[in-house]
ZAMARGU-4260 file (C-alpha; in steps of 0.2 Angstrom, whole numbers, plus 5000, padded with zeros to 4 digits):
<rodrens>
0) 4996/5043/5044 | 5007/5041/5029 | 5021/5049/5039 | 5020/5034/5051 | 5020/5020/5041
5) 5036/5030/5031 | 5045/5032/5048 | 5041/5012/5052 | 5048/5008/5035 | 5062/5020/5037
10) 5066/5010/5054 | 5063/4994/5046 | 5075/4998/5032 | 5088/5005/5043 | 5088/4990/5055
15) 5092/4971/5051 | 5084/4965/5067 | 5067/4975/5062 | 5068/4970/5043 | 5070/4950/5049
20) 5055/4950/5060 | 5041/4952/5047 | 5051/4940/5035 | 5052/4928/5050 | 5031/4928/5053
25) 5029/4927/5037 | 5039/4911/5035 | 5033/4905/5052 | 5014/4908/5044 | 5020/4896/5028
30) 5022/4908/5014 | 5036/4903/5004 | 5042/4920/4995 | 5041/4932/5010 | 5039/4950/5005
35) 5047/4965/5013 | 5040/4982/5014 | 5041/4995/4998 | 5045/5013/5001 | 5039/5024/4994
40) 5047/5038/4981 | 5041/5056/4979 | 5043/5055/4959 | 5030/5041/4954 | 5015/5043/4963
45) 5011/5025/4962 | 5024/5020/4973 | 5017/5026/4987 | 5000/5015/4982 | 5013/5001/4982
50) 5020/5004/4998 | 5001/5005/5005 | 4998/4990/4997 | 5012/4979/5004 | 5011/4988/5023
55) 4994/4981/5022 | 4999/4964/5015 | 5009/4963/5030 | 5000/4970/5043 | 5002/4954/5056
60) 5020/4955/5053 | 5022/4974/5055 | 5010/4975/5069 | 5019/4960/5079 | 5036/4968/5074
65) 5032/4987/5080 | 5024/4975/5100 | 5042/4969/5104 | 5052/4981/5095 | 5059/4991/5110
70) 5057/5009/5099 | 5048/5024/5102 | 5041/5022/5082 | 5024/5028/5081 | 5009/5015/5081
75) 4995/5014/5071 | 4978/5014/5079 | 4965/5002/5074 | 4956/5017/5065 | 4970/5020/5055
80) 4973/5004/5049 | 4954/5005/5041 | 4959/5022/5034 | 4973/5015/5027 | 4965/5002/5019
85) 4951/5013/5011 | 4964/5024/5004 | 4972/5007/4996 | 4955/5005/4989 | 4953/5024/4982
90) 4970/5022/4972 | 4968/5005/4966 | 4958/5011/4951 | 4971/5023/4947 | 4985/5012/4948
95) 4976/5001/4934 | 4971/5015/4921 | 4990/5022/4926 | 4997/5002/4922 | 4984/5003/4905
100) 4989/5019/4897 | 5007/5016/4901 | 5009/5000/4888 | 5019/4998/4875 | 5014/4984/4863
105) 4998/4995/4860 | 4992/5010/4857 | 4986/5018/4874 | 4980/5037/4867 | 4961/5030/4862
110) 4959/5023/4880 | 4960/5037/4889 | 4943/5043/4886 | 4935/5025/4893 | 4949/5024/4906
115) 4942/5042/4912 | 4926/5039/4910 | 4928/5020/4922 | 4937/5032/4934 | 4924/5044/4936
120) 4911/5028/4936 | 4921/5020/4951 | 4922/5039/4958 | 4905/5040/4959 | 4901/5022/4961
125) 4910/5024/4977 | 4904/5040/4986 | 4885/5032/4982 | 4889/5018/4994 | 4897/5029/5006
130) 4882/5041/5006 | 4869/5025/5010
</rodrens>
């Protein structure tokens, strides 16, 4: 499922028609800053919670695109689009202990026991609901 959405960004990146449709919904839908997509890089693991993040922010566009984009790219099937956002969910808790332990202006080595500890209470928090 990740190596789709990374082949429908890749196209997107490579063509100017393709990068201008989801720009173009999202201007047609009123939002003043459109966004465009956010690939991914194989050195920050974050990066590719970005890129999930933003491909779902713009799922209209990019589903809209991918219907009149005369391409063989691969589609996402509904099932996947929940997948995708449940993975968005699962690695939203890391991105925000990654963006806490990575400051600056303070010392981040005493929170990495609590920032743990809330991972492993969102970890567990999580699989409770799953299992009811």
């Amino acid at each position: 499922m990740l190596n789709k959405v990374k082949t429908i960004f890749s196209h997107f990146k490579r063509s100017s028609n393709a990068t201008a449709k989801p720009i173009n919904y999202q201007e047609r839908a009123g939002v003043k800053n459109p966004k465009k997509l956010i690939q991914d890089v194989i050195t920050r693991w974050n990066s590719t919670f970005f890129m999930i993040e933003r491909f779902i922010e713009l799922e209209e566009g990019v589903r809209s695109t991918l219907a009149v984009l005369d391409t063989a790219l691969p589609q996402l099937t509904l099932e996947e689009w929940c997948v995708l956002k449940e993975l968005k969910q699962i690695l939203e808790p890391f991105e925000d202990a990654t963006r806490a332990v990575s400051g600056r202006k303070y010392m981040t080595a005493s929170l990495v026991i609590v920032i743990t500890g809330g991972l492993l209470d969102v970890h567990y928090a999580k699989n409770f609901l799953m299992k009811t």
